[in-house]
N, C-alpha and C positions, 0 to 999 in steps of 0.2 A: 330071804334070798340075799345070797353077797354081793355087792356090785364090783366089778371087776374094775381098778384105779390103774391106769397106764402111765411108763416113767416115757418121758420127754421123748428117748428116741424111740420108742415103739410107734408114738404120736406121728412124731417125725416120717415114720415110714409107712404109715398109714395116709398121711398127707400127701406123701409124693406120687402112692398108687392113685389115690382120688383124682390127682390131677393129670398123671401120665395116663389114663383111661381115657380122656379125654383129647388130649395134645401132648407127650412127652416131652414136644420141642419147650412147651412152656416152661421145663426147669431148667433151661440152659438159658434163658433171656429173663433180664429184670420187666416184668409188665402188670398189669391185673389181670387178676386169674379171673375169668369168664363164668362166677361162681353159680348164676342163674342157670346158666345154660347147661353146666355141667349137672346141675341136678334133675334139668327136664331130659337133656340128650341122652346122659350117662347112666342114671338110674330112675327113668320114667318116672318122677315125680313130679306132680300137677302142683304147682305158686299161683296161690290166688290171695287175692288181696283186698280184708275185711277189715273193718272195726272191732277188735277185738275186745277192748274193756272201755268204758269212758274215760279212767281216770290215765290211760296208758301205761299200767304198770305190768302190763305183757305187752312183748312187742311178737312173739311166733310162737305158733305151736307146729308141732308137729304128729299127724297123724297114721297112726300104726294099726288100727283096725277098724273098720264099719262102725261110725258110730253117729252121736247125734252131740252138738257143740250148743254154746251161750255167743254169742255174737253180740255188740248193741250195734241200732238202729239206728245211724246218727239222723236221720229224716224225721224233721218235727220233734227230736229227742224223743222216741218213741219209748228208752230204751231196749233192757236186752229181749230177745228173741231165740228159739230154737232151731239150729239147722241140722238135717243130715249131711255128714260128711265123709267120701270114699278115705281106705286106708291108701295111705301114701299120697296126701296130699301135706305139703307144707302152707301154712297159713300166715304170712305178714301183715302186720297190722298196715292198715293204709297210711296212717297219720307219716311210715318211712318214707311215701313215694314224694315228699317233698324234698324239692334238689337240695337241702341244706342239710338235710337227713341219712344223705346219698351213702355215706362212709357207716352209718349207722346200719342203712337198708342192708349193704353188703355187705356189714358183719353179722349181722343177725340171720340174713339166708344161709351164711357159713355154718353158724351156731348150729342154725335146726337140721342142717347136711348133716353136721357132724353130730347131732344125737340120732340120726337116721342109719348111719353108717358105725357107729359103736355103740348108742344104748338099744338097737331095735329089738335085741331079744330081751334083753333086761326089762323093757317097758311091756315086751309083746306079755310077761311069765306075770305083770302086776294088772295088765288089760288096763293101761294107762295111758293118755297121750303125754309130750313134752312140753313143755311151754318156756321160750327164750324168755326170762325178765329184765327189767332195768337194773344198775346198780343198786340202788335205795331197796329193791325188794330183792335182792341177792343175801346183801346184809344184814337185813332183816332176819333172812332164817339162819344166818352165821348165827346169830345171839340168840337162837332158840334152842337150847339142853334137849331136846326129846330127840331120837336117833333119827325117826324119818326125816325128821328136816334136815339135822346133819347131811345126809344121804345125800338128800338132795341139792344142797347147798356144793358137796363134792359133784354131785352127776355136771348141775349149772356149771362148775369150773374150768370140769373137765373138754365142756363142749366150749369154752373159749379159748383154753389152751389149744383144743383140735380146729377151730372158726380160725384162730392168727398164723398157724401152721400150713394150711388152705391158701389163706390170701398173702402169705407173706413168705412160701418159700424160703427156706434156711439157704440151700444152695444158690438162689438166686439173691436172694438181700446181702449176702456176704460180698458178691461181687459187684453190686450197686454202692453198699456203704461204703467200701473200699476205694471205689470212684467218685463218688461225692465227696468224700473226704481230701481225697487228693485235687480237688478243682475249687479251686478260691474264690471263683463267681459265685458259689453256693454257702451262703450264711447261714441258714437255719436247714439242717440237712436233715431233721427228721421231719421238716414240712416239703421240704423237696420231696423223700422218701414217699410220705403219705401220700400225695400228688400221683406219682408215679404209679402207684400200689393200687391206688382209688380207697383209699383207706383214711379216718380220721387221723388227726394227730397222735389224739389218744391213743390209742393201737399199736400206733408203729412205734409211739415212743416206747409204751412195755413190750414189743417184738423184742425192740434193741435191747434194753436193760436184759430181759431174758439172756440172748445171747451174749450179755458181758460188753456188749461197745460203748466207749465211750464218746460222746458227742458233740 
């Protein structure tokens, strides 16, 4: 099955409906995009939040049909364990709900938004869940030659290009950098940005580069 690769502004306008579904006024004001709530309000998806691997090299998956998951037990290190799991629940790992993790947690519920919202028939025709991973395990399957990885290494990308697209509004960063820029109290203006966004550094700073700003 071919998986369908989308150019920037399809993305773009895929992002701006996800969030005008919710509050349209939110493309006209620099803010954080309310990315939880738009996934429970918007598209009845249930976030709960497990241990998903010991080692942390999943942080979400996302669920598209009735099935049954690996969980571990961080209790006594019991480790993993079987659950059943409804379709249409998204799964954060807990270890995000630490506040220093916060930019992470709200890219990663982006992530799994956005494999819910562009890969769900692609997943539903393999009878497969998603799983958002860390960088180190993204890379990983970059350097593996066999096509399903490839694939997938594309699907993962795909869903972070659509995750920074979400929380970082094109229409609306353009008119924050533009002001950050022009106001001299502000030194480091992609940590301003991130602040603003509720987003890591990291993030915003490849927002920008994407859009060509320089800093």
């Amino acid at each position: 099955m071919t998986y369908n690769y989308r150019q920037d502004e399809t993305l773009e306008a895929i992002a701006r409906n996800v969030i005008s579904q919710y509050d349209q006024t939110l493309l006209y004001k620099p803010c954080a995009i309310p990315v939880d709530d738009i996934i429970e309000q918007v598209y009845g998806l249930r976030l709960e939040f497990l241990y998903i691997r010991k080692n942390g090299r999943i942080l979400g998956e996302t669920i598209f049909e009735d099935t049954t998951i690996a969980i571990y037990e961080t209790v006594d290190d019991e480790g993993y364990k079987f659950i059943p799991v409804q379709a249409g629940t998204i799964i954060i790992d807990a270890s995000l709900l630490h506040k220093r993790s916060y930019g992470r947690f709200r890219f990663t519920c982006a992530h799994e938004l956005a494999h819910w919202v562009i890969d769900r028939f692609y997943f539903l025709q393999l009878g497969q869940t998603a799983a958002a991973m860390t960088t180190e395990t993204a890379k990983d399957m970059t350097r593996k030659s066999n096509k399903s990885s490839d694939v997938s290494a594309i699907i993962e990308r795909q869903a972070n290009r659509m995750a920074s697209r979400i929380l970082m509004p094109k229409c609306t960063l353009k008119m924050a950098f533009h002001s950050a820029r022009g106001d001299r109290r502000i030194t480091d203006i992609a940590a301003y940005l991130a602040s603003l966004y509720s987003v890591s550094k990291q993030a915003m700073k490849i927002r920008l580069e994407e859009m060509g700003f320089v800093y």
